[in-house]
C-alpha positions as CSV (number, residue, x, y, z in Angstrom):
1,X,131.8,86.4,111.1
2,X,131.4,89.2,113.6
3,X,130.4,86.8,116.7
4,X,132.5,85.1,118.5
5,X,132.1,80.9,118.2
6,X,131.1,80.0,121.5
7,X,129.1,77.1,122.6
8,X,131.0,73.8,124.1
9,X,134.2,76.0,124.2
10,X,133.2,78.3,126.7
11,X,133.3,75.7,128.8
12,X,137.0,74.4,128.1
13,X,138.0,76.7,130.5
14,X,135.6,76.0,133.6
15,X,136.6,72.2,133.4
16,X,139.9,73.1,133.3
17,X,140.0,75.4,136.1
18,X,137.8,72.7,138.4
19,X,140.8,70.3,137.4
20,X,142.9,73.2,138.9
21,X,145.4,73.1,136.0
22,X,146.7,75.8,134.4
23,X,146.3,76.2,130.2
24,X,150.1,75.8,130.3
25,X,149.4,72.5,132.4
26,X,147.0,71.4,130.4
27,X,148.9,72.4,126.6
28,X,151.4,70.3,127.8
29,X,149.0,67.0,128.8
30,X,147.3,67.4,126.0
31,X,150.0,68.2,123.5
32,X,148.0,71.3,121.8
33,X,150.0,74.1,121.7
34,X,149.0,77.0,124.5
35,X,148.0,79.6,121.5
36,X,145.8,77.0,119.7
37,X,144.5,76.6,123.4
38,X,143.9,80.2,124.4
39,X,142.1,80.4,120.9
40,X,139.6,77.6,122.2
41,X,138.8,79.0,125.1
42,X,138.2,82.3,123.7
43,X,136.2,80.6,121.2
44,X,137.7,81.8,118.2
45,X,138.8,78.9,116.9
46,X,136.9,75.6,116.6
47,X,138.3,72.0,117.2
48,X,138.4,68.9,114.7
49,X,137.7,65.4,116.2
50,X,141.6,65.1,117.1
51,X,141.9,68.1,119.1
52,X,138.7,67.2,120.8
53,X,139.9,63.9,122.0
54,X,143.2,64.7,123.2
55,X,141.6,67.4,125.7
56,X,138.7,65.0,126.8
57,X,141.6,62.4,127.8
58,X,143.4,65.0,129.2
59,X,140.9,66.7,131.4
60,X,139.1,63.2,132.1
61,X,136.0,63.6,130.8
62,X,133.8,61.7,127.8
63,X,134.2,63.3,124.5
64,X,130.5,64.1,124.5
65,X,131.0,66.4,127.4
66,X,133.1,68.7,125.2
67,X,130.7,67.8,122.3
68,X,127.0,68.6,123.8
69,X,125.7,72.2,123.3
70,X,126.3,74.4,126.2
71,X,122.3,74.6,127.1
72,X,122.7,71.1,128.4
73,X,125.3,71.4,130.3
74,X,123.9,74.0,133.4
75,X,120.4,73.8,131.9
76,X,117.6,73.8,134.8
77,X,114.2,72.2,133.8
């Protein structure tokens, strides 16, 4: 797979910024490890329903936010 797989993850990163944590701040609230983090973020790895719950109850946010395609998200009609 020669593309990168970005969607929802891109974001990971803005949210977290706007929480103003660090990824080291958030690895530690969210008990994923800062690699497996990184590799989120950069969208090279993809999350399973676990992962994706401990970051949305981290970062405060509904799971669907980290769920819903990236379109929605900043989408102007």
């Amino acid at each position: 797979m020669s593309k990168k797989s970005y969607g929802v993850w891109q974001e990971l990163r803005v949210i977290r910024e706007r929480t103003g944590w660090s990824s080291a701040e958030l690895s530690k609230a969210s008990t994923i490890s800062a690699p497996y983090l990184s590799q989120l973020e950069n969208g090279d790895r993809w999350p399973n329903a676990t992962v994706t719950k401990k970051l949305a109850v981290a970062l405060k946010v509904p799971v669907s936010v980290l769920e819903r395609p990236i379109e929605q998200k900043g989408a102007v009609a």
